[in-house]
N, C-alpha and C positions, 0 to 999 in steps of 0.2 A: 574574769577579774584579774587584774596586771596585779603581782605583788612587788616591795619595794625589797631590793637589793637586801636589805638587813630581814627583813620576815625572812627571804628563800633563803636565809645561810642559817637560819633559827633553827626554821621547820627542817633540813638535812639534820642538823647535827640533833634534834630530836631521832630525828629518823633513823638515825645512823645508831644512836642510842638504843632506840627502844628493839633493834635488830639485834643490839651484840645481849644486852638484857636478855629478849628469849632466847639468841643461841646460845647464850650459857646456858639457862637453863636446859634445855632441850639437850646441848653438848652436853650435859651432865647425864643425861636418862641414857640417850646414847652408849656414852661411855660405859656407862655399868652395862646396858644391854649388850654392846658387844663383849664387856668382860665375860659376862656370862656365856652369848653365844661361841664362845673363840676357846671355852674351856675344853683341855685333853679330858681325858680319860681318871685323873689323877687330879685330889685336892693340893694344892700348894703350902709351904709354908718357908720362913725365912728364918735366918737368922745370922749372926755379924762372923766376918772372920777375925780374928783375933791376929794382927800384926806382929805384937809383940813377940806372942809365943811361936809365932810360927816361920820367923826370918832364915832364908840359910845360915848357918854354920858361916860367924867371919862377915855376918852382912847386917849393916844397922838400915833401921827404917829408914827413908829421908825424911827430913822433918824442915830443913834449915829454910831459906828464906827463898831461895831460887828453887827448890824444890819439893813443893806442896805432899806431906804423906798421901796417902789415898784410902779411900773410908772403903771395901769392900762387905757388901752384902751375899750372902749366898742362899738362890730361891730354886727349890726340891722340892718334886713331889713325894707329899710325906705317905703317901697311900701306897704306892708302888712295894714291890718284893724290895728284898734285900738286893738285888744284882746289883752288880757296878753297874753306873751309868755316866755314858758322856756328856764331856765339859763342854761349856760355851764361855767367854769372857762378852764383857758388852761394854762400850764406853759412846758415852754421849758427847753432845757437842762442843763447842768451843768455849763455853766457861766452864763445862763439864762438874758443874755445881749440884745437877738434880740428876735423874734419870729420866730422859727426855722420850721412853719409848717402854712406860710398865707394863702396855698391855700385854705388847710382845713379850717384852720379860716375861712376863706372869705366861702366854700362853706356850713359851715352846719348855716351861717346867712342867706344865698340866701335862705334857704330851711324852714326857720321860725325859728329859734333860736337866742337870743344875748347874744353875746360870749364876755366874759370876758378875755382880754388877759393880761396877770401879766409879766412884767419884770424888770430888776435891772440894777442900784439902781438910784433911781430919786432924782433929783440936788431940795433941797426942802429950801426954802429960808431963808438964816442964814445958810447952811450948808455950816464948812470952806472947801472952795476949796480943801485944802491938806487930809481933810478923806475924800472928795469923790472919790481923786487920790488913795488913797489905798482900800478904797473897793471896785476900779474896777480892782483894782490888785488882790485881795485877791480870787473875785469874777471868774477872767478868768484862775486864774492859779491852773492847770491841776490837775487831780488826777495823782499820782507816784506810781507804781507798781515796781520801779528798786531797791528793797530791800525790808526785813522784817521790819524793822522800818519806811518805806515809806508807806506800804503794811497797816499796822497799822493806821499809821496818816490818813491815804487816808479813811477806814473804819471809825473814830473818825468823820473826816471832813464831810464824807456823811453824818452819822447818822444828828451829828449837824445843819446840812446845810438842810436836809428834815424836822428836824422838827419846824425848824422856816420856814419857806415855808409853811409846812402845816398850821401855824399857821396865816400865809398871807391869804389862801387861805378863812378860817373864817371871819378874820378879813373883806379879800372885800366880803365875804356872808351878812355883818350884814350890811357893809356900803351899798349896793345894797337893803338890807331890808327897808333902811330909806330912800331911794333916796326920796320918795315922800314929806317925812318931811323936809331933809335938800337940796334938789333942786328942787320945788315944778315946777318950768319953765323948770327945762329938760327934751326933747322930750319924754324920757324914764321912766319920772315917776311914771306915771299910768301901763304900757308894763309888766312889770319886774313878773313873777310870779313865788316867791321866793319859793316858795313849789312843784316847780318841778325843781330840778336843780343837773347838770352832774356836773362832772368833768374830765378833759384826760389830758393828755401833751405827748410829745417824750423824751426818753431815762430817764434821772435822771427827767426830769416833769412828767415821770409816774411814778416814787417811790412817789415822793410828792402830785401825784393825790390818789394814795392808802394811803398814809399817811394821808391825807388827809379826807379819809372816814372813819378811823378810830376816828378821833376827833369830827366830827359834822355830825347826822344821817340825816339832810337838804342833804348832797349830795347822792345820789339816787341811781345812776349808776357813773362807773368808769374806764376811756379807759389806757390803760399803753403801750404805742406806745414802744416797744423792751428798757426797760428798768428793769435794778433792780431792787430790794426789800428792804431799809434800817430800821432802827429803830422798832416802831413797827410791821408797815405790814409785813416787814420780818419772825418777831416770829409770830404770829396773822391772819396773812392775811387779808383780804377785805371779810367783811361779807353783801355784796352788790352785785346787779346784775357789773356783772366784766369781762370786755374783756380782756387777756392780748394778745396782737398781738406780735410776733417773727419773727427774719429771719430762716433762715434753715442754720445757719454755727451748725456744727455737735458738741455737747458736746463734753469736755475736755477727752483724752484717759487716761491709764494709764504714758503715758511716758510726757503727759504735765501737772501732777500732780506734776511729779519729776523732772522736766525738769531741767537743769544748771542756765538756761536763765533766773534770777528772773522775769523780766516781762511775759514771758509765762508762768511760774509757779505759779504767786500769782493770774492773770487772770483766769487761768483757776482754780484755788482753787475758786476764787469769783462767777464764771460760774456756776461751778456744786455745789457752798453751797447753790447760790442764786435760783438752779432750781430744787435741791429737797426738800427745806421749802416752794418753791412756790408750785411745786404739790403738797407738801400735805397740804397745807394750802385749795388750790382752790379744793382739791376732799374732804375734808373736809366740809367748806362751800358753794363748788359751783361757777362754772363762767366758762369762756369759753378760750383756750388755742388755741390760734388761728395760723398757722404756714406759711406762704408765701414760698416755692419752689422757690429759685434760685433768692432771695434778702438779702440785707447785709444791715447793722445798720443805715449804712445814708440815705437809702429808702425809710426810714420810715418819712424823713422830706424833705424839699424843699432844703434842701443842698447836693441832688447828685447828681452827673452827667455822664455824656457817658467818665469812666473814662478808663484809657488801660487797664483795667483788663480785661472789660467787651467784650472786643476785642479779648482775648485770653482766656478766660473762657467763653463756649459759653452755659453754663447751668446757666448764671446770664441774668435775663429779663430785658426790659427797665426800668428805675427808672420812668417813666411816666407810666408805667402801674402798677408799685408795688404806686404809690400814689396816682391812678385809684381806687387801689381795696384799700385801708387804706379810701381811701373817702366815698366809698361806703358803705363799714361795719361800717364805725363809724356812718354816717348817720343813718343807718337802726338800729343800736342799739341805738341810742341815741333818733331814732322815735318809737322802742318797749317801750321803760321804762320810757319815760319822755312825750312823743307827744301824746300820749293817741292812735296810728296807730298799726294796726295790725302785728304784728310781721312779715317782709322782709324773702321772704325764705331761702334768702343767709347765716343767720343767726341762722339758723334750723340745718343746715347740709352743705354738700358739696356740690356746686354748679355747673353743666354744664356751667356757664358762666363764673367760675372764677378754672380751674385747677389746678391751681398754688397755692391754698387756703388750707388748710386742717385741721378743726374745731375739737377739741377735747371739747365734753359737758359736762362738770360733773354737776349731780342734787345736789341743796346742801344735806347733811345728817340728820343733825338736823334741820333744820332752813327753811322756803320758802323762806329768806328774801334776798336769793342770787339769784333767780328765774327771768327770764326774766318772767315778766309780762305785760299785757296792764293795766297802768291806768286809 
């Protein structure tokens, strides 16, 4: 039976419908089953840092209107001994609104870590209501690649926007340095052991985690969950033990260099500028180029889901195992360089347990100091 033009666009968008309907649901059972399976040894819990009290000495929050405070969460495991243990900061992506990656939050605290989680912008008291309406505009609206002058602004804006992030990211180093002095009653006190401490985020939170490592030699190690390079790390690189994790969409060709299309053409110009200053920055100084087989950009955070693509592309793997294998490598890199634990072999090289993985190592050239080490 021939159906008419208007039925077959019915029946898809039913179809398409009643897919994302049970992969929520389903995304949901998931989700908690991996929460569960992904849990360390150690029950979690959270609680806020307090800005106020705990600013250097001479240094006020930011609050003003180009510069969004930042709402910091701190998630420990509450079960563990007393020892100090190391830091991690985590920053999300480009409206950096939510936390774009709790599983992982949540599993590398189960596992002996507390995790510093940074988002924007925090409603800080005396702030008039009307700039915090627009720095959460400012803050969610989009990079533009749909012209050269968009294309432009969009580069301006990341640079700008990573490097006061990176400079967030300091700023809660130094207020977690003093926790003892300026919240002498918080559980976390005494915990905090600020001389071993990571940094990671997803997509633009791992430009600002490399960026990051470039301002303060306190952070140690550096995860860059399929994100750019802007500002310095861009020219410079991450002269740090340094994981960058990728999906597998295949560099830009010659014909999406020239494409019509400005959005596929300043994309892929930003694609392929951002990924040959990154190799040679990381074979330069060292770090590890980490590649996922048959995952795509949202994979890498707790916002993807069983969406129709993955129905009809059947070389793209569950988003539950592509966040399987991001938990595992960051753990195990995060227990070489900072946990004082023996280097994970997943981390070595290519694994029989993860195929879909495919590790490129570079030793740094000049330096050790990009070297997966045990401390």
């Amino acid at each position: 039976m021939l159906l008419s033009p208007h039925y077959r666009r019915m029946l898809l968008k039913a179809s398409v419908a009643a897919i994302f309907i049970l992969s929520g649901i389903g995304g949901l059972v998931l989700w908690r089953a991996s929460m569960s399976a992904q849990q360390g040894p150690y029950e979690v819990t959270s609680l806020p840092l307090d800005l106020t009290h705990c600013a250097p000495p001479g240094r006020s929050i930011p609050g003003n209107e180009a510069h969004p405070a930042p709402i910091v969460q701190l998630w420990y495991p509450a079960s563990a001994d007393q020892s100090r243990l190391p830091v991690l900061l985590y920053f999300s992506g480009w409206p950096g609104t939510a936390i774009d990656n709790p599983t992982l939050v949540h599993a590398l605290a189960a596992r002996g870590f507390i995790v510093a989680s940074v988002t924007y912008p925090a409603r800080l008291a005396g702030l008039d209501p009307a700039i915090y309406k627009r720095q959460l505009a400012e803050l969610t609206r989009p990079m533009s690649f749909a012209s050269e002058a968009d294309f432009h602004e969009t580069l301006r804006r990341a640079d700008a926007r990573v490097r006061v992030r990176a400079q967030d990211a300091v700023l809660v180093l130094n207020m977690l340095a003093r926790l003892g002095t300026c919240e002498p009653a918080n559980p976390l006190a005494r915990r905090l052991d600020t001389d071993r401490v990571g940094i990671f985020g997803f997509s633009f939170g791992g430009a600002v985690a490399a960026q990051a490592s470039r301002l303060d030699r306190r952070f140690h190690a550096v995860i860059n969950m399929d994100g750019w390079h802007f500002a310095d790390a861009a020219k410079y690189g991450v002269d740090r033990p340094y994981l960058w994790m990728n999906d597998d969409t295949p560099l830009p060709g010659p014909a999406d260099l020239v494409a019509r299309d400005p959005g596929r053409r300043y994309t892929a110009i930003l694609n392929q500028r951002d990924y040959d200053s990154a190799m040679d920055n990381i074979r330069r100084l060292g770090g590890i180029i980490m590649t996922v087989s048959g995952s795509r950009h949202a994979d890498f955070s707790d916002q993807s889901g069983q969406s129709l693509r993955r129905f009809i592309d059947l070389r793209l793997i569950a988003p539950r195992r592509v966040q399987r294998i991001v938990t595992d490598y960051a753990v195990a890199f995060f227990e070489a360089t900072l946990a004082g634990r023996p280097p994970a072999a997943i981390i070595a090289g290519d694994s029989a347990a993860y195929p879909e993985v495919h590790l490129d190592i570079e030793p740094p050239r000049h330096s050790a100091s990009s070297a997966i080490t045990v401390n």
